[in-house]
N, C-alpha and C positions, 0 to 999 in steps of 0.2 A: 571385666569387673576390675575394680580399684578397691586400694584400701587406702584411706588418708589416717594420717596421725595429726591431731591438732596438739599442741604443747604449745611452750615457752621458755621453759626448763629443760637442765641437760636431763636431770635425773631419768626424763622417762623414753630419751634414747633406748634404752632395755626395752620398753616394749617393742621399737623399733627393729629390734635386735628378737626379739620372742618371735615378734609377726615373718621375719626372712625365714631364720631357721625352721617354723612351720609350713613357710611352703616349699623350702628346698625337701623337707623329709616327705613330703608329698606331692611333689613333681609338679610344684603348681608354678614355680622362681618364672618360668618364661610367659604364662600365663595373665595373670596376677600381678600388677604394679603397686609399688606402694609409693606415696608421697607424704610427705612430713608437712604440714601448712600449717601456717600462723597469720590468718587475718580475720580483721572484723567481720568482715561477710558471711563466712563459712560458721563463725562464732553465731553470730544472729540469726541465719537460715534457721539452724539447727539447734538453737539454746543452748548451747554448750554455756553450763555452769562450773565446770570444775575440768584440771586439765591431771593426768592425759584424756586423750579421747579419741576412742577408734570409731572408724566412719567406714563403712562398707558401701560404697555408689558402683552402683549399675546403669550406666547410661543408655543402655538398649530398653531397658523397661523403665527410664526414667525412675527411678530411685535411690533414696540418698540418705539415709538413716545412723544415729549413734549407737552402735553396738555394746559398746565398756566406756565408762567414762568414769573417773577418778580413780582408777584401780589397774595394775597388770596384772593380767592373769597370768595361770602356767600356758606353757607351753601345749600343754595337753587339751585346754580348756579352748585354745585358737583351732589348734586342728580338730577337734571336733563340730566347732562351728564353724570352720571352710567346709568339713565333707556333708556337713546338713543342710551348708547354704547350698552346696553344688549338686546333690545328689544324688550320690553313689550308691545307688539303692543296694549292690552284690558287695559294698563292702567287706562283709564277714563272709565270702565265699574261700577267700583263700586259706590255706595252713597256715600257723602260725610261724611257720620257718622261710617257710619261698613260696615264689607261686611258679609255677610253670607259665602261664600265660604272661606276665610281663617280666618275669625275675628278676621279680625284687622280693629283695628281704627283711626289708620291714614294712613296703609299705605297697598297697593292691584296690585296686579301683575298678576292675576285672568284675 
């Protein structure tokens, strides 16, 4: 999976900056590629009206779709829509302090 950022503007590096640190708290950093792109193409595919704009493409199931567009979200709001795009049905298995199966401390996929 990919995540594109379409922009123009510096302002919305932040989101840029939202989407990393969501998947480093979720072990997703080596998984997960993001790119930053600004061309007409990807603008016209996709109707991109207003910028920022997060783009979630799956090229195994050919698909390519705008997620947020004109707005960052929190932080909170990205990692919830990684772990429902990805899956993680046992998310709410672990304690809220650690897990014993992967030990980690905030964050469990288990």
């Amino acid at each position: 999976m990919q995540i594109k950022i379409y922009w123009s503007w510096e302002e919305t590096k932040k989101l840029t900056n939202i989407v990393n640190s969501s998947l480093e708290d979720l072990w997703l950093v080596d998984f997960i590629k993001i790119e930053e792109v600004y061309n007409e193409e990807i603008k016209k595919e996709l109707n991109i009206t207003k910028q920022p704009a997060l783009i979630i493409e799956e090229e195994s199931i050919d698909f390519k779709d705008i997620i947020f567009e004109w707005m960052i979200p929190e932080e909170d709001e990205i990692k919830s829509m990684l772990i429902s795009i990805i899956g993680w049905d046992s998310w709410d298995s672990c304690a809220p302090s650690s897990c014993s199966s992967c030990w980690s401390a905030s964050v469990c996929w288990v």
